[in-house]
C-alpha positions in Angstrom: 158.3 80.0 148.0 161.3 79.7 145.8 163.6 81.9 144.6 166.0 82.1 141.3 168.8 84.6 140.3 170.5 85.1 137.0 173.6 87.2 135.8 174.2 88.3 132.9 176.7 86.4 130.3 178.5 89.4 129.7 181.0 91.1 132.4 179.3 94.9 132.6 180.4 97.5 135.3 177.0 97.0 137.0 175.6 93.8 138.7 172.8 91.9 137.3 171.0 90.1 139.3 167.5 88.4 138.4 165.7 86.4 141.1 162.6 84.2 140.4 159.8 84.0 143.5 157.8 80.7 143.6 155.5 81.1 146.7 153.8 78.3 148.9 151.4 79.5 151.1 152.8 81.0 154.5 150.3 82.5 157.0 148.0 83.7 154.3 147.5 83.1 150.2 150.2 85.2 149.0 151.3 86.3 152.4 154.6 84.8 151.9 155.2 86.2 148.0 153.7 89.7 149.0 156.2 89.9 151.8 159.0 88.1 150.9 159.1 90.1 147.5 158.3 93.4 148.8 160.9 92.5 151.7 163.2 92.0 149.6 163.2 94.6 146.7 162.6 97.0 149.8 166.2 96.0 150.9 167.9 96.2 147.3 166.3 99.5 146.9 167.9 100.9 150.2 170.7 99.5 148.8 170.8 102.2 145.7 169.9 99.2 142.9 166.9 99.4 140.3 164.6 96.9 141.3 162.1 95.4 138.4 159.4 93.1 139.4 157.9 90.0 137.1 154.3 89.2 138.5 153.2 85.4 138.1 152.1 84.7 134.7 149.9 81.8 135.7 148.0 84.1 138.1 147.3 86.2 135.3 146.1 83.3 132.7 143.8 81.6 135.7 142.1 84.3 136.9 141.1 84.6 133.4 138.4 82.2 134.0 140.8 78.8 133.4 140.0 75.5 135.1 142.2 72.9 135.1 139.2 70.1 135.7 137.4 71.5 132.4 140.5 70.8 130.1 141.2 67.8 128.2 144.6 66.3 128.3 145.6 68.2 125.2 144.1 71.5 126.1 146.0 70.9 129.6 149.0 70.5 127.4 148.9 73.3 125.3 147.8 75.8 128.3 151.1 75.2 129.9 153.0 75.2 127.0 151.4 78.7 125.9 152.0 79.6 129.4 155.8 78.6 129.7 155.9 80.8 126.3 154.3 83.5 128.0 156.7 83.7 131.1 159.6 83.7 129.1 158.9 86.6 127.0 157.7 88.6 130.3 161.2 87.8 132.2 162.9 88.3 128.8 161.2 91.9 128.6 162.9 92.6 132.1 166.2 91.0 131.7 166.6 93.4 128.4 165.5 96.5 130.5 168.1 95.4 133.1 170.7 95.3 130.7 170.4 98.7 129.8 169.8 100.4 133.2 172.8 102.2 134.5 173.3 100.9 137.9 173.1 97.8 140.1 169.3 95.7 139.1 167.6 93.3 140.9 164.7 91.7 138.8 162.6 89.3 140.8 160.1 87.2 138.9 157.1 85.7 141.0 157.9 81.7 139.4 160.2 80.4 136.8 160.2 78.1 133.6 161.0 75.1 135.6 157.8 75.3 137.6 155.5 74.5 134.1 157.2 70.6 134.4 156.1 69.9 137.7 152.9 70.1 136.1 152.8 67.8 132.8 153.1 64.4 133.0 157.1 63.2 132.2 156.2 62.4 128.6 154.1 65.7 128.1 157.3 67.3 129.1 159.9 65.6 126.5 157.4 66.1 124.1 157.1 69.7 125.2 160.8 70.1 125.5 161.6 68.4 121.9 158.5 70.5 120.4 160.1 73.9 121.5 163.7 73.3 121.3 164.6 73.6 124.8 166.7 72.0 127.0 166.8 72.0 130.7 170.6 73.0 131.4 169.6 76.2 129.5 166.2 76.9 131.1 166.9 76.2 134.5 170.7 76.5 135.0 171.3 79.2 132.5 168.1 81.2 133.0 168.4 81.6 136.4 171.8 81.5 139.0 170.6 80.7 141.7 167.1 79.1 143.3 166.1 79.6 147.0 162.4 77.3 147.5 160.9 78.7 150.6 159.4 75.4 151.8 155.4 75.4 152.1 153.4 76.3 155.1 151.8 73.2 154.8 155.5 71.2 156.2 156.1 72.4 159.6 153.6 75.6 159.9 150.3 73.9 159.3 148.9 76.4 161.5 149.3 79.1 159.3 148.1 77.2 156.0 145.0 78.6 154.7 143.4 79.3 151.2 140.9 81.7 152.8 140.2 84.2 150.2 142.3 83.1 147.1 140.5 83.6 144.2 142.8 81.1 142.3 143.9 78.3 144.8 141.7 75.8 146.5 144.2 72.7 147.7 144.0 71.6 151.3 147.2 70.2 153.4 148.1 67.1 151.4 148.0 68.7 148.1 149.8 72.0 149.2 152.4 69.3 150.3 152.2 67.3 147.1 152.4 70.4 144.9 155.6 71.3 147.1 157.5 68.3 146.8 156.8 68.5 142.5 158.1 71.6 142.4 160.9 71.4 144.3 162.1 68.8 142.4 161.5 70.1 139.0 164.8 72.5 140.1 167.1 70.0 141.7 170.3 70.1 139.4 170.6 73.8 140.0 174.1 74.4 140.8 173.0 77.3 143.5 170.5 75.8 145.1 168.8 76.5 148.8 166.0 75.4 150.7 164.5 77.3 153.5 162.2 75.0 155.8 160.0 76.3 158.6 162.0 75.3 161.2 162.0 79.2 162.5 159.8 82.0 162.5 158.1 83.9 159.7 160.4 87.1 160.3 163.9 84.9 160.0 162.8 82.9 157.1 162.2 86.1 155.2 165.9 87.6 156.4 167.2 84.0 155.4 165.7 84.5 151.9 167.6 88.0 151.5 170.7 87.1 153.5 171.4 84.3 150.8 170.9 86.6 147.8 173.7 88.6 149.2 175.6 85.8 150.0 175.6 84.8 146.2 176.2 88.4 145.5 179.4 89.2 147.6 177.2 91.8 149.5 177.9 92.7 153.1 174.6 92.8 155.0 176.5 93.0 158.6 174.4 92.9 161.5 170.9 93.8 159.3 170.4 90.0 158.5 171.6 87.8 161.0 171.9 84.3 160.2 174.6 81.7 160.5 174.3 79.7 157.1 177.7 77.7 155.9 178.4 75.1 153.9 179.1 72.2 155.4 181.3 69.1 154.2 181.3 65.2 154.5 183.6 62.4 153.7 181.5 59.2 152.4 182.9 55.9 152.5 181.6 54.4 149.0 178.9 55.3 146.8 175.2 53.8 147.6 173.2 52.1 145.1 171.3 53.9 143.1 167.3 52.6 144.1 168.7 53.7 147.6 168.5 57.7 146.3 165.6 60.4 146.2 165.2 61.6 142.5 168.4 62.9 141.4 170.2 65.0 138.5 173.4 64.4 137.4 176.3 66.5 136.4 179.9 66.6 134.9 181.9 69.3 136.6 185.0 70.1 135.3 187.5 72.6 137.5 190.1 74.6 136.5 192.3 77.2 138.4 193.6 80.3 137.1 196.8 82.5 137.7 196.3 85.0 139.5 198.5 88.1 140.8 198.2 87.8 144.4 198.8 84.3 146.3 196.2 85.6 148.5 193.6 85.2 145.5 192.3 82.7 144.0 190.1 82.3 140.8 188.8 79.3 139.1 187.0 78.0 136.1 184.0 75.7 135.8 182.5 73.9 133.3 179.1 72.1 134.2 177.1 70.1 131.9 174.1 67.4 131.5 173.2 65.8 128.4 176.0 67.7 126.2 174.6 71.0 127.2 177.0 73.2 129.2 176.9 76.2 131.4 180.6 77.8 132.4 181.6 80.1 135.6 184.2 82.4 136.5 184.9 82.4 140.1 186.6 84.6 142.0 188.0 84.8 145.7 189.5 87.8 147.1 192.0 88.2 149.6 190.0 88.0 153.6 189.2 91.7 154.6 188.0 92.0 158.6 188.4 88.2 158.7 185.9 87.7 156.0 186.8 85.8 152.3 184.6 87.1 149.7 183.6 85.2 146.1 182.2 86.9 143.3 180.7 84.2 140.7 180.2 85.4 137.2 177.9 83.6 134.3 180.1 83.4 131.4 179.9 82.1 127.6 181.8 79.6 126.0 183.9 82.2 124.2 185.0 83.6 127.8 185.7 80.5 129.4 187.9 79.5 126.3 189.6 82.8 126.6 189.8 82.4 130.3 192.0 78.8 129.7 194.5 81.0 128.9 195.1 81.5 132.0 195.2 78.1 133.8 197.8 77.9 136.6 199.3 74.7 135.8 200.8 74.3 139.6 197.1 72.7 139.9 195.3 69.9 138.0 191.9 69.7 136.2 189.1 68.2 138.2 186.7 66.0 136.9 183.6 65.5 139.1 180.3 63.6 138.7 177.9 65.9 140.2 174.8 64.2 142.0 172.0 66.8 143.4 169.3 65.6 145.5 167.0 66.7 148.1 166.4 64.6 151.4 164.4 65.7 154.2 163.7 69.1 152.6 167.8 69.8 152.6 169.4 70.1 149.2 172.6 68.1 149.1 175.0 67.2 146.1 177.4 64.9 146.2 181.1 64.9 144.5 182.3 61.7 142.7 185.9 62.7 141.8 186.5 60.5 138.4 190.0 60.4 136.5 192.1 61.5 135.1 192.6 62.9 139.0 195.6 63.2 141.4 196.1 60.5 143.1 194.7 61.7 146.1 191.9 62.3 144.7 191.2 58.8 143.3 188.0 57.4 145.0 187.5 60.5 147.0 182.9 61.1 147.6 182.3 64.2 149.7 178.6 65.4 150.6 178.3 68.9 150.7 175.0 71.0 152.1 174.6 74.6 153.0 172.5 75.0 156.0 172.1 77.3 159.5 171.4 74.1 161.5 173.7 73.0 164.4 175.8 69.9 164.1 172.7 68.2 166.3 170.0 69.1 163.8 171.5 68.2 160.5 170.4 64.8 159.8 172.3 63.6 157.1 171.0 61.1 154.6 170.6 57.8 156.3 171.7 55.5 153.3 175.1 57.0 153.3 178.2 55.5 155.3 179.3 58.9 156.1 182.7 58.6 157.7 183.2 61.7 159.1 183.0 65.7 158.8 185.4 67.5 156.8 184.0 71.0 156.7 186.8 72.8 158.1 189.7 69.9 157.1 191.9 72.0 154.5 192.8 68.4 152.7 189.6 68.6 151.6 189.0 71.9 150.1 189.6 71.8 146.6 192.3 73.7 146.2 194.7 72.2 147.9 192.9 68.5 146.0 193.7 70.1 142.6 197.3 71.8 144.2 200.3 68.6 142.0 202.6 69.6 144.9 200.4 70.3 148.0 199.6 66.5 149.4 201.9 63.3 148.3 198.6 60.8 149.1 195.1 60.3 149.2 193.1 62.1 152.6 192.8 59.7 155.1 189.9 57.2 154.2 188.4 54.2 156.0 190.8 51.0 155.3 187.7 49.3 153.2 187.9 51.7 150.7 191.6 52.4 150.0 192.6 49.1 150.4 189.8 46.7 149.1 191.3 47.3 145.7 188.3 48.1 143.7 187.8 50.7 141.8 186.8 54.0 142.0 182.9 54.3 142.5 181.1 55.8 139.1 177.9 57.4 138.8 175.6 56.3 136.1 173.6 59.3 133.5 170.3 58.1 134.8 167.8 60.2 136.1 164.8 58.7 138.9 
């Protein structure tokens, strides 16, 4: 099961938050999407918000009496192309009707766009993509802020895999875990991104699901979802080859951070593209309340953000990363390549970032990577102080084969695997 969110574009008084559910298979067919969607619009109707509910289109289309082993390769084609049109003008009926209600709106939609690529064979899908006009920075980064796959039964809870009594599935263990793996990758490159394995229980993967749509939401769930998800942080000595990496999606990030009335606060602009095609963000982190820091993360347009520059605190500098996202061992990771022009200290720099609830034991880190040590909590490392011209005079302290060999600073080619 995965899950997306979207904001709006527009500032409003009333959050908008849209959240796409792509279900594998978890104790029974549909067990997982009936729960975890009912679970969770359950929750944000306790809550006081509107709650609006997108059913899976392909459901709709195969039930219809469509067989994938009676079309030919064009008829396949056009059926997912039809049916990627589809979707988007359900979700777009939604999204409108959440832009007019009046209060707080959750609108969850059972799959997304994305999910029609893992589908089509690579050059079905550029030819699909350059048919249509679209783009994928704008259908899966745009579309939807944030995407949450609920890894399938059929990796780690075999036990509860079954297709008993689905009128539209039929695929035993390897091609539940094929099917996966596809579409999990078609939304690697989203810039909020989380995987939930099935490392626990049915109940706490459901609260973990919820717990990180607050988290992106700045809502305090106190002790009704307990979980101990955090990012965590890595310093990596140089950057491996490229054949070494899982399929991959690359990014140009670009960091700015903005005045702001209280030194206590801090708020920051991003600018995150592929392929000339850009989305922007408006960060904001408010002063700690009951120990706690929270960030509210708005979706903004290019007219905003060049409004927003306005405001750039020039006590800090620009950052320019190259953004590599990846999933390894069913954990979504991205890497930073910090690229010039950069503060010095920032000349070379790679850190690994994950968010995860597993213990410093558990976390296995990708085992082609010379990582040189954890960072998380280091405060050289967080980005503000990186980006602050007067907070560090040199680089954070490094292995001696990378600041000294003289080379230069590792680069990340445009290619995708």
């Amino acid at each position: 099961m995965s899950l997306c969110i979207l904001l709006p574009l527009t500032t409003s008084l009333h959050f908008i938050k849209v959240v796409k559910i792509e279900v594998c298979n978890y104790f029974r067919p549909c067990g997982g999407k009936t729960t975890g969607q009912s679970r969770l619009a359950t929750f944000f109707e306790n809550l006081g918000w509107k709650v609006y509910r997108a059913q899976e289109t392909a459901l709709v289309l195969m039930s219809g009496g469509v067989k994938f082993s009676e079309l030919s390769g064009e008829e396949a084609y056009k059926f997912q192309e039809n049916l990627i049109k589809t979707m988007l003008q359900i979700e777009n009926t939604f999204f409108d009707l959440a832009q007019s209600c009046q209060k707080n709106c959750l609108v969850i939609c059972d799959r997304g766009v994305m999910d029609g690529s893992a589908y089509l064979p690579p050059e079905d899908w550029a030819r699909m993509k350059r048919d249509n006009g679209w783009n994928e920075v704008n259908m899966r980064d745009n579309r939807y802020n944030q995407v949450i796959h609920m890894v399938s039964a059929a990796f780690g809870a075999e036990e509860f895999y079954t297709c008993a009594g689905h009128k539209t599935r039929s695929e035993g263990l390897d091609l539940a875990r094929h099917l996966d793996k596809i579409t999990a990758q078609a939304w690697v490159g989203h810039p909020y991104y989380d995987v939930v394995d099935n490392s626990v229980d049915f109940e706490e993967k459901i609260m973990r699901m919820i717990n990180s749509v607050c988290n992106r939401l700045g809502i305090d769930a106190s002790d009704r979802l307990e979980t101990n998800t955090r990012k965590r942080k890595f310093l990596v000595s140089k950057m491996p080859s490229t054949e070494k990496f899982p399929p991959f999606q690359d990014f140009t990030v670009i960091h700015d951070y903005l005045v702001t009335p209280s030194r206590k606060m801090q708020a920051r602009l991003r600018k995150r593209g592929q392929n000339g095609v850009w989305t922007y963000t408006h960060t904001i982190r408010r002063p700690e309340i009951n120990q706690q820091s929270v960030e509210l993360r708005m979706a903004i347009n290019i007219k905003d953000y060049n409004i927003l520059q306005m405001q750039r605190d020039f006590n800090h500098d620009t950052i320019h990363k190259q953004r590599r996202c990846f999933l390894w061992e069913n954990q979504y990771f991205q890497m930073d390549v910090y690229m010039e022009p950069c503060p010095d200290k920032c000349k070379g720099l790679i850190l690994l970032e994950t968010y995860t609830t597993k213990s410093v034991e558990e976390l296995k880190v990708p085992d082609f990577m010379n990582i040189v040590k954890e960072v998380t909590d280091d405060p050289n490392y967080s980005m503000f102080n990186l980006s602050l011209k007067d907070c560090l005079t040199g680089s954070p302290t490094r292995v001696k084969s990378v600041t000294n060999s003289g080379a230069a600073p590792p680069t990340v080619n445009g290619e995708h695997s």
